[in-house]
N, CA, C and O atoms as a GROMACS GRO file, in nm:
protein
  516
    1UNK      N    1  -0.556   1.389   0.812
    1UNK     CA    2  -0.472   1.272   0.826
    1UNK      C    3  -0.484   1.187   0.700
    1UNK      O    4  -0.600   1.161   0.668
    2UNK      N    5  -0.407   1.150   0.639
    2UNK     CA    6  -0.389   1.079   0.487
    2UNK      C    7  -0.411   0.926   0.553
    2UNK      O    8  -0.362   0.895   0.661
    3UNK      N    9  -0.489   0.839   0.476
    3UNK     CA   10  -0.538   0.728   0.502
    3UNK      C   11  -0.464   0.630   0.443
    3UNK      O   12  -0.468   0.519   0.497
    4UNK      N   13  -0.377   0.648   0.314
    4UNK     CA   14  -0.273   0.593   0.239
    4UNK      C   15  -0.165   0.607   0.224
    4UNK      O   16  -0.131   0.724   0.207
    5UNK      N   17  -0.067   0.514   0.221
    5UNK     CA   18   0.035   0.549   0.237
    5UNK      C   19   0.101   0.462   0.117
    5UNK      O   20   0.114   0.340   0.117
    6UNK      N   21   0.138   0.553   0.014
    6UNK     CA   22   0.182   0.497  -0.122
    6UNK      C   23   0.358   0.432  -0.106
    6UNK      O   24   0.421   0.476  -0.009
    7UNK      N   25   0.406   0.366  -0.167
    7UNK     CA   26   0.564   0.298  -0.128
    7UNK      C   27   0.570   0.343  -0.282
    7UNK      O   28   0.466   0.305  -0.336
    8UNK      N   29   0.600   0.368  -0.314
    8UNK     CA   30   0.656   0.337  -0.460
    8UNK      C   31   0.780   0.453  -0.508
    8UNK      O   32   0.785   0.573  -0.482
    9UNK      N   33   0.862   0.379  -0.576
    9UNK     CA   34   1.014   0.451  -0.619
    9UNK      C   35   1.004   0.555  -0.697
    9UNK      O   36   1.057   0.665  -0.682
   10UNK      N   37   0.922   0.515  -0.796
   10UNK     CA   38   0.926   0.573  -0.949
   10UNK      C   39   0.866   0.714  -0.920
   10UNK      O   40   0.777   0.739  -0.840
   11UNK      N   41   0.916   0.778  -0.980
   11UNK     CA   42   0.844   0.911  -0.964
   11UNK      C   43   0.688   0.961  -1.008
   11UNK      O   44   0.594   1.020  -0.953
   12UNK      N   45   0.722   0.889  -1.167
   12UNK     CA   46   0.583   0.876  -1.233
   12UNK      C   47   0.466   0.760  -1.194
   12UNK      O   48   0.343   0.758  -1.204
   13UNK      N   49   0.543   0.688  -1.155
   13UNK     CA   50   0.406   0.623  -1.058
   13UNK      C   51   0.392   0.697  -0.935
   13UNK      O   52   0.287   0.719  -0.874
   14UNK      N   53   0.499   0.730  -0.909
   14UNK     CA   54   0.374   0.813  -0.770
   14UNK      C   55   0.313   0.878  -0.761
   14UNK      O   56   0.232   0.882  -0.669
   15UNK      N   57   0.326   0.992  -0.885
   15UNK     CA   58   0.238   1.106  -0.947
   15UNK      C   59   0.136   1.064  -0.958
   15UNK      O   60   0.036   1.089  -0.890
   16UNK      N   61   0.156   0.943  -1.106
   16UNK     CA   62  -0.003   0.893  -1.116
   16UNK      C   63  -0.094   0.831  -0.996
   16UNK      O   64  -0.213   0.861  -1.002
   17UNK      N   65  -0.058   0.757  -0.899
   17UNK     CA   66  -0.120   0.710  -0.798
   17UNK      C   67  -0.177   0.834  -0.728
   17UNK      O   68  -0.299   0.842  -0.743
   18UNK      N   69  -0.120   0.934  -0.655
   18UNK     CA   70  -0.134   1.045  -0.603
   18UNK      C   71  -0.247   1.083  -0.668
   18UNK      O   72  -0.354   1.070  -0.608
   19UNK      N   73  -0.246   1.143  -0.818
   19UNK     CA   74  -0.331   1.181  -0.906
   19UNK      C   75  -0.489   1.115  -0.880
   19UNK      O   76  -0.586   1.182  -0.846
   20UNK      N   77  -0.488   0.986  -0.902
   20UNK     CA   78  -0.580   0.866  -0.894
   20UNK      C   79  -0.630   0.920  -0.755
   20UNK      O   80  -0.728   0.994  -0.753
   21UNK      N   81  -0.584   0.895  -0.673
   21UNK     CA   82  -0.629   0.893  -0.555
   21UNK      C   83  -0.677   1.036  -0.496
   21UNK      O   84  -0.759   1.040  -0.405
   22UNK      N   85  -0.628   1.143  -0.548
   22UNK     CA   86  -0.698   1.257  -0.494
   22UNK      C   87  -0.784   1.268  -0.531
   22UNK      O   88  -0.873   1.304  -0.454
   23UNK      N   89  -0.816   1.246  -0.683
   23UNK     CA   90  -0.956   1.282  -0.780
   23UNK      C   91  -1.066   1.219  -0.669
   23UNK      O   92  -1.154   1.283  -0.611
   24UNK      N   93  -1.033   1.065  -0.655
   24UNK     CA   94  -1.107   1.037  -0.564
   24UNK      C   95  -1.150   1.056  -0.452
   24UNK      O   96  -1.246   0.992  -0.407
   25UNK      N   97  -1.102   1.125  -0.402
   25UNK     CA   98  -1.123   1.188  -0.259
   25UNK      C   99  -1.061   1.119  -0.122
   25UNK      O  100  -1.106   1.140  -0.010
   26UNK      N  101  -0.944   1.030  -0.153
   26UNK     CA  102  -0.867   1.024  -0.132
   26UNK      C  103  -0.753   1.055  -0.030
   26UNK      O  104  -0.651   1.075  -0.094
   27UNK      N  105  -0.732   1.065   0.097
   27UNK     CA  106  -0.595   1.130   0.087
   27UNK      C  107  -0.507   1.030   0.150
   27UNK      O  108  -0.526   0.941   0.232
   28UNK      N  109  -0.415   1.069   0.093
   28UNK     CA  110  -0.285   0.995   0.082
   28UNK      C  111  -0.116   1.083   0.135
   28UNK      O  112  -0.098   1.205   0.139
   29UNK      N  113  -0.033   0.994   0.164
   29UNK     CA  114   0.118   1.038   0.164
   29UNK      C  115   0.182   0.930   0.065
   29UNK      O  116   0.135   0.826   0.020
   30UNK      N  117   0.325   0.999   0.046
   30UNK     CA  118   0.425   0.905  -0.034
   30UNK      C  119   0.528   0.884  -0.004
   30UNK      O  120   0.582   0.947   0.088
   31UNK      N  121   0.582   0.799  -0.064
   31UNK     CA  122   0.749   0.755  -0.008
   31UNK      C  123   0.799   0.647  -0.101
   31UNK      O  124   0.726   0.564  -0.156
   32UNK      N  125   0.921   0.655  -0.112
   32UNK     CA  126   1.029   0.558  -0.208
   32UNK      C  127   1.073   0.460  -0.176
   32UNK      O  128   1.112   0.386  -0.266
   33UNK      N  129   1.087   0.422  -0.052
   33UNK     CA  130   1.142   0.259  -0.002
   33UNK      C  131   1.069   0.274   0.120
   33UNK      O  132   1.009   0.370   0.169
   34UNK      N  133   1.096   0.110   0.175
   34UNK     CA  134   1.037   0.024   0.287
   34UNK      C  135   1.086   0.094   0.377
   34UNK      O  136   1.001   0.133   0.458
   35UNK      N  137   1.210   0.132   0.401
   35UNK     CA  138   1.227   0.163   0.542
   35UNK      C  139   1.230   0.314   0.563
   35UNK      O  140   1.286   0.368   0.658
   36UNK      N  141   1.155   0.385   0.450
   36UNK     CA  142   1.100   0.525   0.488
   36UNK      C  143   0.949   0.496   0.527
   36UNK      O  144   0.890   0.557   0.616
   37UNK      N  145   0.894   0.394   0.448
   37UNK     CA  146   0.764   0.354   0.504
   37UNK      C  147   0.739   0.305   0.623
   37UNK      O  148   0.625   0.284   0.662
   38UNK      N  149   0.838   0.283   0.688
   38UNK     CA  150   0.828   0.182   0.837
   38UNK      C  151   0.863   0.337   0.899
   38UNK      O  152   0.778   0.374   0.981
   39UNK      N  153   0.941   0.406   0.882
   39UNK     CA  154   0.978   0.532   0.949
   39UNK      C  155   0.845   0.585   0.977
   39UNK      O  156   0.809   0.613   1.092
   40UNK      N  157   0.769   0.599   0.866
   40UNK     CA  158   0.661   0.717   0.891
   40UNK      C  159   0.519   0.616   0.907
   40UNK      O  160   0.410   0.662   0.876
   41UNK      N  161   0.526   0.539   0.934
   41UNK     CA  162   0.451   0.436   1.000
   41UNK      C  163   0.457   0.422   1.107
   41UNK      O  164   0.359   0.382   1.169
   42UNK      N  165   0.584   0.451   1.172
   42UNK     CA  166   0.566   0.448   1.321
   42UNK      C  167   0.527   0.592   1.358
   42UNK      O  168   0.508   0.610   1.478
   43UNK      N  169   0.516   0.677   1.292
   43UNK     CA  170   0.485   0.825   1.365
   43UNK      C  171   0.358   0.890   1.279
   43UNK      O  172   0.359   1.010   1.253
   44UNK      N  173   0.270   0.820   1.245
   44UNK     CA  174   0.163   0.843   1.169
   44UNK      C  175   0.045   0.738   1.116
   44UNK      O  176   0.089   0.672   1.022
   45UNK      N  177  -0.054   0.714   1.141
   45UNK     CA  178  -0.137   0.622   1.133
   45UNK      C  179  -0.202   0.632   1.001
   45UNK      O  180  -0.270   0.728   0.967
   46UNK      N  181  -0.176   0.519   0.923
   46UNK     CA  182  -0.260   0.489   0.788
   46UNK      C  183  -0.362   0.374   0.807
   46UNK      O  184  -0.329   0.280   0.880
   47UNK      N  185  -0.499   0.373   0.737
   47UNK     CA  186  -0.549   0.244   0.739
   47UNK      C  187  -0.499   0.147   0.598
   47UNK      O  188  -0.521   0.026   0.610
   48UNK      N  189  -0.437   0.190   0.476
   48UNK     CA  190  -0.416   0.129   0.388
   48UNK      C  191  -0.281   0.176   0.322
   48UNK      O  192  -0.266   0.289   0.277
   49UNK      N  193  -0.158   0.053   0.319
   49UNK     CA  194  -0.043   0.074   0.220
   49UNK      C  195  -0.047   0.021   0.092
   49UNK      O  196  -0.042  -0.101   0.074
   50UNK      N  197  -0.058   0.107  -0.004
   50UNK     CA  198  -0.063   0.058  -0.122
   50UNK      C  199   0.159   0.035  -0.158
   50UNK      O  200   0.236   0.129  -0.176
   51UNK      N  201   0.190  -0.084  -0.158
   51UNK     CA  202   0.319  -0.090  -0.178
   51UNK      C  203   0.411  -0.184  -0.299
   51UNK      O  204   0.431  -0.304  -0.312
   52UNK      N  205   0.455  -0.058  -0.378
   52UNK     CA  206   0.507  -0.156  -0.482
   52UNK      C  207   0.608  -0.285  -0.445
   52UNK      O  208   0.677  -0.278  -0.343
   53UNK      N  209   0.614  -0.416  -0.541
   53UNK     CA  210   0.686  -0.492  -0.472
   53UNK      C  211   0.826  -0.489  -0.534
   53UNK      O  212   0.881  -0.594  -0.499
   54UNK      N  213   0.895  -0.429  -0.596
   54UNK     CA  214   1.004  -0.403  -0.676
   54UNK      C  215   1.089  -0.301  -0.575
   54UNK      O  216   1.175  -0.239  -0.638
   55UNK      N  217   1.086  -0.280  -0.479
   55UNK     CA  218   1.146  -0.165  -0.457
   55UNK      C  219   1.282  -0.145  -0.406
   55UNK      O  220   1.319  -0.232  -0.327
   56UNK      N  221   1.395  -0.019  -0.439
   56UNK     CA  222   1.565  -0.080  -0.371
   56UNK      C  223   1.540  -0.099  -0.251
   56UNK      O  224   1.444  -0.060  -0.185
   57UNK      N  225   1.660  -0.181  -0.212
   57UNK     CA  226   1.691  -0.229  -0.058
   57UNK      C  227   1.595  -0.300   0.005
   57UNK      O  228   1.636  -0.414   0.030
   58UNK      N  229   1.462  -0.276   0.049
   58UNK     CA  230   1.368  -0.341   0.156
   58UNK      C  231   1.240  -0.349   0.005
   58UNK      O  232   1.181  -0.264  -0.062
   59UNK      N  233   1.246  -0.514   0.008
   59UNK     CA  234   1.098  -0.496  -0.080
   59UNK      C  235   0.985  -0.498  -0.101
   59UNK      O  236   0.962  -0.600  -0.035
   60UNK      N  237   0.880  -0.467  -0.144
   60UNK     CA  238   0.752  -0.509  -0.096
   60UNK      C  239   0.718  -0.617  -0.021
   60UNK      O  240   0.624  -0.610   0.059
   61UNK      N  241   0.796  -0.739  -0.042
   61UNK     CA  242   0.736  -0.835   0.042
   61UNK      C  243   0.811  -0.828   0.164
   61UNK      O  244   0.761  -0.865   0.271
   62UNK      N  245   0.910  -0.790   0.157
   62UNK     CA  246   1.012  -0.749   0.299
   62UNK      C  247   0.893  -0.632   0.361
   62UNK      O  248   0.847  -0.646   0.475
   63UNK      N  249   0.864  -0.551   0.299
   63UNK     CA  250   0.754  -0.428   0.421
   63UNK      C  251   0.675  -0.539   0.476
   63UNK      O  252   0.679  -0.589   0.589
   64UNK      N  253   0.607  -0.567   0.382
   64UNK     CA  254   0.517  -0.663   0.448
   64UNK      C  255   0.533  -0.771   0.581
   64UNK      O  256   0.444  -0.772   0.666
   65UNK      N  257   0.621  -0.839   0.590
   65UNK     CA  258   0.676  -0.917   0.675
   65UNK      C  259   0.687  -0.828   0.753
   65UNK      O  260   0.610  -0.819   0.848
   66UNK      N  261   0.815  -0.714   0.724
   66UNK     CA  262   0.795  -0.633   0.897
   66UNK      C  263   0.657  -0.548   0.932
   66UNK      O  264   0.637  -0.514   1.049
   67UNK      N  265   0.560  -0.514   0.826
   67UNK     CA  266   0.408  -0.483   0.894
   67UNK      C  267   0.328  -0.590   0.950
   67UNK      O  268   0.234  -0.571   1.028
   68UNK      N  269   0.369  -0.714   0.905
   68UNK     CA  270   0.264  -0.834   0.990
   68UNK      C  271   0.356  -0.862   1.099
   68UNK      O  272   0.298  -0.944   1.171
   69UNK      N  273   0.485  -0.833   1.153
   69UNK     CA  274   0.560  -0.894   1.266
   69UNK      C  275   0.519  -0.754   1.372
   69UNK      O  276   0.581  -0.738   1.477
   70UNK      N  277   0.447  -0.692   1.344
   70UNK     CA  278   0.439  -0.524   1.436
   70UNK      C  279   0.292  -0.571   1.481
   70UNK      O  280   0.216  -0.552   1.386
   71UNK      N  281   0.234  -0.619   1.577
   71UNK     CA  282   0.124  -0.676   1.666
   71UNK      C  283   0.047  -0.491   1.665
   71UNK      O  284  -0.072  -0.500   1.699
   72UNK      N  285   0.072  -0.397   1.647
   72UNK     CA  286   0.014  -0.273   1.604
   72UNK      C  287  -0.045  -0.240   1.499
   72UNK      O  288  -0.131  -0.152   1.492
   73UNK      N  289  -0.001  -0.314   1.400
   73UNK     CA  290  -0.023  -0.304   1.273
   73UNK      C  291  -0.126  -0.371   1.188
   73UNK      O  292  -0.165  -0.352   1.073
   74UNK      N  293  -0.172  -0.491   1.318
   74UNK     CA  294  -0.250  -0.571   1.197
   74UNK      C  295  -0.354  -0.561   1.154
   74UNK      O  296  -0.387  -0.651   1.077
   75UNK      N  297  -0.451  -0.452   1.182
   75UNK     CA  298  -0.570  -0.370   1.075
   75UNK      C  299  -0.481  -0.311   0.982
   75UNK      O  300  -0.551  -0.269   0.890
   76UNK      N  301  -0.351  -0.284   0.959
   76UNK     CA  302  -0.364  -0.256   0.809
   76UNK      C  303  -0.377  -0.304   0.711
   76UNK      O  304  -0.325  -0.415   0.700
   77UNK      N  305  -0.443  -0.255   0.603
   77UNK     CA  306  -0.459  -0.332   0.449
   77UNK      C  307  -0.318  -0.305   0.421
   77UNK      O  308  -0.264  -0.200   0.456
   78UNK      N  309  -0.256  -0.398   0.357
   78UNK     CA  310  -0.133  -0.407   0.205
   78UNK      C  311  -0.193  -0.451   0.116
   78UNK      O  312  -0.284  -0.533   0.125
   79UNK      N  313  -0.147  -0.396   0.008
   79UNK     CA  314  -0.190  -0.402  -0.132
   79UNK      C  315  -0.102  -0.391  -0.212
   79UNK      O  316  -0.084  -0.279  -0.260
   80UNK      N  317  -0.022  -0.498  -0.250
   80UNK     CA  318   0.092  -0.550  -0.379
   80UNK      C  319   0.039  -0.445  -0.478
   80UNK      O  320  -0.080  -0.416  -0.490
   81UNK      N  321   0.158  -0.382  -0.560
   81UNK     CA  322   0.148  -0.331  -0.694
   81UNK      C  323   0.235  -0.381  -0.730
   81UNK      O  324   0.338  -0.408  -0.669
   82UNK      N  325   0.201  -0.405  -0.854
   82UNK     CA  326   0.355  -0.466  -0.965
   82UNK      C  327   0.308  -0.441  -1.108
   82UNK      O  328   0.191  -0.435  -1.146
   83UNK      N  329   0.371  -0.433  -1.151
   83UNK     CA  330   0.361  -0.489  -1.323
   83UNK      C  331   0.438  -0.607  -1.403
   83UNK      O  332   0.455  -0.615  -1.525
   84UNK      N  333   0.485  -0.704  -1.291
   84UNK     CA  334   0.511  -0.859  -1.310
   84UNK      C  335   0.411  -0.911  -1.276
   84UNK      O  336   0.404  -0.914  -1.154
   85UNK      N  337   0.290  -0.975  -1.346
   85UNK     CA  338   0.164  -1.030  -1.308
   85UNK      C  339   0.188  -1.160  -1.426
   85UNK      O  340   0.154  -1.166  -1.544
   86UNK      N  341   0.260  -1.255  -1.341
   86UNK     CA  342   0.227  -1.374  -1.431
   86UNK      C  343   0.095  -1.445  -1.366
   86UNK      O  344   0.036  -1.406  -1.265
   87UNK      N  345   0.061  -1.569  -1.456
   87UNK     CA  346  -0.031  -1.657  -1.427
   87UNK      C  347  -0.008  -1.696  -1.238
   87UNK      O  348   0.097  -1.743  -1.194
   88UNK      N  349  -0.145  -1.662  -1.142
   88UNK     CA  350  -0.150  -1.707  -1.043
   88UNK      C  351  -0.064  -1.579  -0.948
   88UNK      O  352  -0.071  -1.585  -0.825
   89UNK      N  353   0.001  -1.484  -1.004
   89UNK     CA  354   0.055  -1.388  -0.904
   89UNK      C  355  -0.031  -1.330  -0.805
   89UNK      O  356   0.010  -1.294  -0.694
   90UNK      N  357  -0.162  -1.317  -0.849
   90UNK     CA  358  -0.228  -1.249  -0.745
   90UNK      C  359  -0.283  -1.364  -0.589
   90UNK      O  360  -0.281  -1.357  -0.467
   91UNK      N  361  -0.327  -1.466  -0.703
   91UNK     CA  362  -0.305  -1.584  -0.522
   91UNK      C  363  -0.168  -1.593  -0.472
   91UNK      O  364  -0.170  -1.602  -0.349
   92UNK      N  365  -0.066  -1.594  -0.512
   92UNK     CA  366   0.065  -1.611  -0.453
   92UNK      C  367   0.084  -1.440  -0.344
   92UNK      O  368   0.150  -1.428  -0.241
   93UNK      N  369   0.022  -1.360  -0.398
   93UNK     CA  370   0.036  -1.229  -0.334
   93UNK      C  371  -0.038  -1.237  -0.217
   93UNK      O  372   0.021  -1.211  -0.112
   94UNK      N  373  -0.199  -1.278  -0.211
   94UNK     CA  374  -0.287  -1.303  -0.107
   94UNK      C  375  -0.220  -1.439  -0.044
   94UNK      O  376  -0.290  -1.447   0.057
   95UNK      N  377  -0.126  -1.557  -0.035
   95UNK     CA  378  -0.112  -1.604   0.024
   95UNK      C  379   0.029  -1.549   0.117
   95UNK      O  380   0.023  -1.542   0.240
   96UNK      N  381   0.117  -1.523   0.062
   96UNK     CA  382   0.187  -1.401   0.123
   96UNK      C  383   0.181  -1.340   0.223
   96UNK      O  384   0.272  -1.302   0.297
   97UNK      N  385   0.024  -1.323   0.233
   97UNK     CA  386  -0.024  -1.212   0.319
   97UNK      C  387  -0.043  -1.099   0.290
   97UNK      O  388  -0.070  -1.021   0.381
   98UNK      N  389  -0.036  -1.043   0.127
   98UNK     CA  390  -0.136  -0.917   0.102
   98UNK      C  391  -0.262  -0.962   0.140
   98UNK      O  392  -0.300  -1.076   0.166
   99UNK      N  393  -0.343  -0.816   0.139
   99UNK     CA  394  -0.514  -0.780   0.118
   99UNK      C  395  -0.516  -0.803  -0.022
   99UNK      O  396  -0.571  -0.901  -0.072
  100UNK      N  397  -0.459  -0.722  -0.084
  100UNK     CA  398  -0.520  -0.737  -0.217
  100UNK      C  399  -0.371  -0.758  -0.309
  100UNK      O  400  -0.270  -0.808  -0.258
  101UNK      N  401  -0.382  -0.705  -0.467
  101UNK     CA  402  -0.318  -0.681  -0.522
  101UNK      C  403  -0.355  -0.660  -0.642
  101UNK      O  404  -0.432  -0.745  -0.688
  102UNK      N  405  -0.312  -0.533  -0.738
  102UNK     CA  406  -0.345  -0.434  -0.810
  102UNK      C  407  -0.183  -0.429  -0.925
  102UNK      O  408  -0.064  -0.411  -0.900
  103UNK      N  409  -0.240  -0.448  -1.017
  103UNK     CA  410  -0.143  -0.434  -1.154
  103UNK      C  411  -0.146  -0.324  -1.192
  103UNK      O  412  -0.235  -0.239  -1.192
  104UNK      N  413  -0.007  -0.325  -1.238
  104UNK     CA  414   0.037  -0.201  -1.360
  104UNK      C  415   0.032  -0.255  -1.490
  104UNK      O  416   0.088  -0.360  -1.523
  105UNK      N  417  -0.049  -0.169  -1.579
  105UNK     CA  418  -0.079  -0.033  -1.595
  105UNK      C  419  -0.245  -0.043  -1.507
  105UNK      O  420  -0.342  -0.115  -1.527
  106UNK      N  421  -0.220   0.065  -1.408
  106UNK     CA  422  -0.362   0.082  -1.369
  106UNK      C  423  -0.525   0.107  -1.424
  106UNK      O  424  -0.556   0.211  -1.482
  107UNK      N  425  -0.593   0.033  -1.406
  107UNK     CA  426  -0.730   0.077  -1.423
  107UNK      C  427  -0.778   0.140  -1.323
  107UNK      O  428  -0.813   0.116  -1.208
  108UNK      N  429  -0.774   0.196  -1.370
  108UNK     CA  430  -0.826   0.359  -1.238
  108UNK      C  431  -0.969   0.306  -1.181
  108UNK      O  432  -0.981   0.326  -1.060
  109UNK      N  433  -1.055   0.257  -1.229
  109UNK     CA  434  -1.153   0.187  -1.144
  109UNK      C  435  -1.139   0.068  -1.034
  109UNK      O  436  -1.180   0.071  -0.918
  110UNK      N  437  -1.080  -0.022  -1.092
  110UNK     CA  438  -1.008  -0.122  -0.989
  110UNK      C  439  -0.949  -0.076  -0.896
  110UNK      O  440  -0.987  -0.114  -0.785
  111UNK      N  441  -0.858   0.000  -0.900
  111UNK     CA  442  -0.740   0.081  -0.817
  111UNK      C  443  -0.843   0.170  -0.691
  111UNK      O  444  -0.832   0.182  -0.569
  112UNK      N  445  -0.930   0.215  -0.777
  112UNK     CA  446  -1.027   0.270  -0.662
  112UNK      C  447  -1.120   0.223  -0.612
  112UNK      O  448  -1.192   0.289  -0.537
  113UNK      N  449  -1.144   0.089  -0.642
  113UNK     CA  450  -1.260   0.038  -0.587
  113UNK      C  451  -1.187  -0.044  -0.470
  113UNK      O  452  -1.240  -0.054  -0.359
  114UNK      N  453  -1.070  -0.097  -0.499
  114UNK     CA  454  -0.974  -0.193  -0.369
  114UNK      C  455  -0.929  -0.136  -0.295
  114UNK      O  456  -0.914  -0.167  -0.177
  115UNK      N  457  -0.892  -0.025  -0.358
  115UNK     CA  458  -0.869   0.096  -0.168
  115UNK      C  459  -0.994   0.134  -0.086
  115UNK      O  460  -0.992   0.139   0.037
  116UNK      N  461  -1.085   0.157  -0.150
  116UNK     CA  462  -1.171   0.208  -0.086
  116UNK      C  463  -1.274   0.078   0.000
  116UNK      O  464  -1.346   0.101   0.097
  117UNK      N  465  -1.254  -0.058  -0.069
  117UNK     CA  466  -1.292  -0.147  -0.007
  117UNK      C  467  -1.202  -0.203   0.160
  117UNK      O  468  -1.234  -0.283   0.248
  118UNK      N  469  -1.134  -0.152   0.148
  118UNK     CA  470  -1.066  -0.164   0.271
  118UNK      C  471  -1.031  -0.022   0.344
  118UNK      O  472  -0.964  -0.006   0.446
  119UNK      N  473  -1.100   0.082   0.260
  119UNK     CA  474  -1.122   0.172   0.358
  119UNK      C  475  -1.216   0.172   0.444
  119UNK      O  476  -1.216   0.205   0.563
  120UNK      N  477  -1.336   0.113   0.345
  120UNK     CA  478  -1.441   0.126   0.412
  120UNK      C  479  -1.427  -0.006   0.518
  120UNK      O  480  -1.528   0.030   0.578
  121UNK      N  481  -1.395  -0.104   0.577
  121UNK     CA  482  -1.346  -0.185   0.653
  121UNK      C  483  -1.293  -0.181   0.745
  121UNK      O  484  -1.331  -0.239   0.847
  122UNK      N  485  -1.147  -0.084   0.732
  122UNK     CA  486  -1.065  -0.079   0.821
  122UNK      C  487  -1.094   0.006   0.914
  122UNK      O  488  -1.166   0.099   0.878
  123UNK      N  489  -1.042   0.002   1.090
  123UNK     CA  490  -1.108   0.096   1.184
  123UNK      C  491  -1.018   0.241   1.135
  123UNK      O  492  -0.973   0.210   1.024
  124UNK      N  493  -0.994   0.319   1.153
  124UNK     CA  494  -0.968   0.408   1.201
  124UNK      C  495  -0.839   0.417   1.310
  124UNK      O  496  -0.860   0.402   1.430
  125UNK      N  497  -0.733   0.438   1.268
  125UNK     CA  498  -0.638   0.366   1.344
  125UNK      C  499  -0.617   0.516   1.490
  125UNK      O  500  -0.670   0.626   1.486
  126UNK      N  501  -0.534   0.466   1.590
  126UNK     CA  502  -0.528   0.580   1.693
  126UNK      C  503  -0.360   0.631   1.621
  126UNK      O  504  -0.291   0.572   1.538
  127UNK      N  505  -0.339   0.742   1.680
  127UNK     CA  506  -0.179   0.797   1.658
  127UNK      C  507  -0.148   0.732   1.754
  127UNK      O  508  -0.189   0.695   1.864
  128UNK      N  509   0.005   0.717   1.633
  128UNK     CA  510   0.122   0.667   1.780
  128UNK      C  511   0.146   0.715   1.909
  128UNK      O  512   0.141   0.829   1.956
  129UNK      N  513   0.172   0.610   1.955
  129UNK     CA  514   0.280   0.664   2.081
  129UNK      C  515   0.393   0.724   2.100
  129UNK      O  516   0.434   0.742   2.215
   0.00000   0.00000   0.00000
């Protein structure tokens, strides 16, 4: 069962994330927009979405809102990615209501130390109904 569930459009970021995250031991699924992520969220249990906030149609902060309005959902970690990181983005992200939030271009140490800090945290979710 993959513990992550990556959002991101780009192809080459999802590679690289994927990449990142298997080395680590890791496992993960992927997907290109919010409302493929809400799809396979309801029929598959992750403890952590790593979700870009740029994304077409439904956007990172739109997933988010519909993962904190789902009373099922709320052990999951979110974790903002972007590579718009002005001054103060990351408190504006945690007030929001991310867990965390993680910049592009990745440092592959950071990136793995904030997933795994809320891996190690989060329960163990049950499969859907």
């Amino acid at each position: 069962m993959p513990e992550v569930l990556i959002v991101e459009d780009n192809p080459i970021n999802q590679r690289l994330l994927a990449f990142l995250l298997t080395r680590a031991g890791i496992s993960h699924a992927i997907c290109a927009s919010g409302e493929e992520a809400l799809r396979i969220l309801e029929n598959q249990p992750f403890r952590v979405v790593l979700t870009d906030l740029m994304l077409p149609g439904m956007s990172g902060r739109q997933l988010l809102q519909r993962i904190r309005a789902e009373g099922r959902w709320t052990a999951l970690a979110v974790i903002a990615v972007t590579a718009c990181a002005p001054g103060g983005a990351q408190l504006q992200a945690i007030t929001e209501g991310f867990d965390s939030y993680i910049v592009k271009p990745y440092d592959r140490d950071q990136l793995i130390a904030t997933v795994r800090r809320f891996l190690d945290r989060a329960p163990v979710p049950a499969a859907p109904s």
